[in-house]
C-alpha positions in Angstrom: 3.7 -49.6 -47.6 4.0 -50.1 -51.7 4.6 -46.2 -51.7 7.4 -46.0 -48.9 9.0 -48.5 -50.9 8.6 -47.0 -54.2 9.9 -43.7 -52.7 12.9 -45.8 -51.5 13.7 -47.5 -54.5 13.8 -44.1 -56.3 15.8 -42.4 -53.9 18.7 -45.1 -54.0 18.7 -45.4 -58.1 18.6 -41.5 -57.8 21.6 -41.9 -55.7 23.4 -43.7 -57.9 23.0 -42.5 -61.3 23.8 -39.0 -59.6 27.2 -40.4 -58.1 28.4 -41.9 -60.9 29.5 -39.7 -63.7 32.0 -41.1 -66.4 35.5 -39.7 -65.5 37.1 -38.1 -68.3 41.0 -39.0 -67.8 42.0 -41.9 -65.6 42.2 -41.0 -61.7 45.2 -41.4 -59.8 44.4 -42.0 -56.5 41.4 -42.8 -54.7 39.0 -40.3 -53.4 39.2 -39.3 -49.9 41.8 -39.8 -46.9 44.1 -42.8 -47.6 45.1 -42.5 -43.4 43.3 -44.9 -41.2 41.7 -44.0 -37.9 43.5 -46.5 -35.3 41.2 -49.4 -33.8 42.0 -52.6 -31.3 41.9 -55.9 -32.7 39.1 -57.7 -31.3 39.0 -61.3 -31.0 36.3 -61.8 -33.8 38.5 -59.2 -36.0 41.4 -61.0 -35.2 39.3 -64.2 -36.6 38.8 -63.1 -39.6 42.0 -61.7 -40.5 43.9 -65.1 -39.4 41.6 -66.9 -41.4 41.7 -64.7 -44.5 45.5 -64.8 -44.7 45.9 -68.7 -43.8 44.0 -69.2 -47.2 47.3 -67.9 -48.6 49.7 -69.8 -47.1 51.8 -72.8 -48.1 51.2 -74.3 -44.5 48.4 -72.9 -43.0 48.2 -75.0 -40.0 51.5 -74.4 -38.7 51.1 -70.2 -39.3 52.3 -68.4 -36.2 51.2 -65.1 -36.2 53.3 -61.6 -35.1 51.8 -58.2 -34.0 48.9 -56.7 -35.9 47.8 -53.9 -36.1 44.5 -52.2 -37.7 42.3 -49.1 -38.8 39.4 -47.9 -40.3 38.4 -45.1 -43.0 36.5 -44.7 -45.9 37.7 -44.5 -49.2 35.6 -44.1 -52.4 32.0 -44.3 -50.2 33.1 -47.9 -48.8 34.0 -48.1 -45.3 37.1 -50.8 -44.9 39.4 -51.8 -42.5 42.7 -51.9 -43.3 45.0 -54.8 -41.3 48.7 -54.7 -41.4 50.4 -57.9 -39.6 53.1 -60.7 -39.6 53.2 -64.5 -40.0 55.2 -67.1 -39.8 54.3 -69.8 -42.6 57.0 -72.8 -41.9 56.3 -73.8 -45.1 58.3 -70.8 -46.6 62.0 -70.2 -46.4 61.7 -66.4 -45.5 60.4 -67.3 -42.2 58.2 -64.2 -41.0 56.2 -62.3 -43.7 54.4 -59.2 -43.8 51.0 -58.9 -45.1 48.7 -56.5 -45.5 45.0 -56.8 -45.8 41.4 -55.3 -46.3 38.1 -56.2 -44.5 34.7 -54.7 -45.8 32.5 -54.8 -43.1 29.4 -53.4 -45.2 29.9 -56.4 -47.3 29.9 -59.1 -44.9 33.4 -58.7 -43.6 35.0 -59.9 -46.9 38.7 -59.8 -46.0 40.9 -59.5 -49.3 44.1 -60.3 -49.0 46.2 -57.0 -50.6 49.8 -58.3 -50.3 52.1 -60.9 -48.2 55.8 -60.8 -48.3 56.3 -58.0 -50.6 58.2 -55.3 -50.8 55.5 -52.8 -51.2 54.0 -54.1 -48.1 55.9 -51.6 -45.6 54.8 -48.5 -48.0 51.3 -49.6 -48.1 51.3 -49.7 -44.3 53.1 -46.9 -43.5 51.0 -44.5 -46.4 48.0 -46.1 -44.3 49.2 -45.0 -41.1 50.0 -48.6 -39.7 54.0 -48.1 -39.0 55.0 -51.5 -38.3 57.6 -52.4 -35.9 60.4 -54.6 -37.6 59.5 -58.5 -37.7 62.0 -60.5 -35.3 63.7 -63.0 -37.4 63.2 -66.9 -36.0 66.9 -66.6 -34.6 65.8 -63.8 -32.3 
């Protein structure tokens, strides 16, 4: 037993001394495919995202959220999901705001909150493959 985890522990510091070499000049974008693979929002993804973003809002309680919609890839060796949505905070004059997001399942479904009512919002969606419709304002 003390040697299959000796032979493990070796093999994962092997691992990472081997895959991280110093870069020489700063990198511009991230390795690998910045697209996402389409998924369904789930009821315990959904979960998570609603209560990610309400941490973020002015009125949390009162948040009304809009169509969602999410994907997965990998980028860098760390799988994430990659949520692109609306919600209506009351609390704010702009009425519906986009947001985009990030959940790291391999890390306990951390969802980081990348952007809300932002201009680069729409590029970062649509550069991730998560074309949003356009939000209905409240008069609609």
């Amino acid at each position: 037993m003390r040697k299959t985890v000796f032979l493990l522990s070796v093999a994962s510091l092997c691992g990472c001394v081997a895959a991280a070499p110093a870069p020489v000049e700063p990198i511009a974008a991230p390795s690998g495919n910045p697209r996402v693979d389409p998924i369904p929002i789930s009821l315990a993804l959904e979960e998570i995202i609603t209560a990610g973003v309400r941490q973020h809002l002015k009125n949390p309680i009162a948040a009304k959220f809009g169509s969602m919609l999410a994907g997965e890839r990998t980028l860098d060796s760390r799988h994430e999901i990659v949520v692109c949505g609306y919600v209506d905070d009351k609390g704010s004059p702009g009425g519906t705001e986009p947001f985009i997001g990030k959940i790291y399942p391999d890390a306990g479904n951390n969802f980081e909150l990348v952007a809300i009512n932002d201009v680069s919002v729409s590029g970062a969606c649509k550069a991730a493959g998560l074309a949003m419709p356009e939000a209905k304002s409240a008069s609609n």
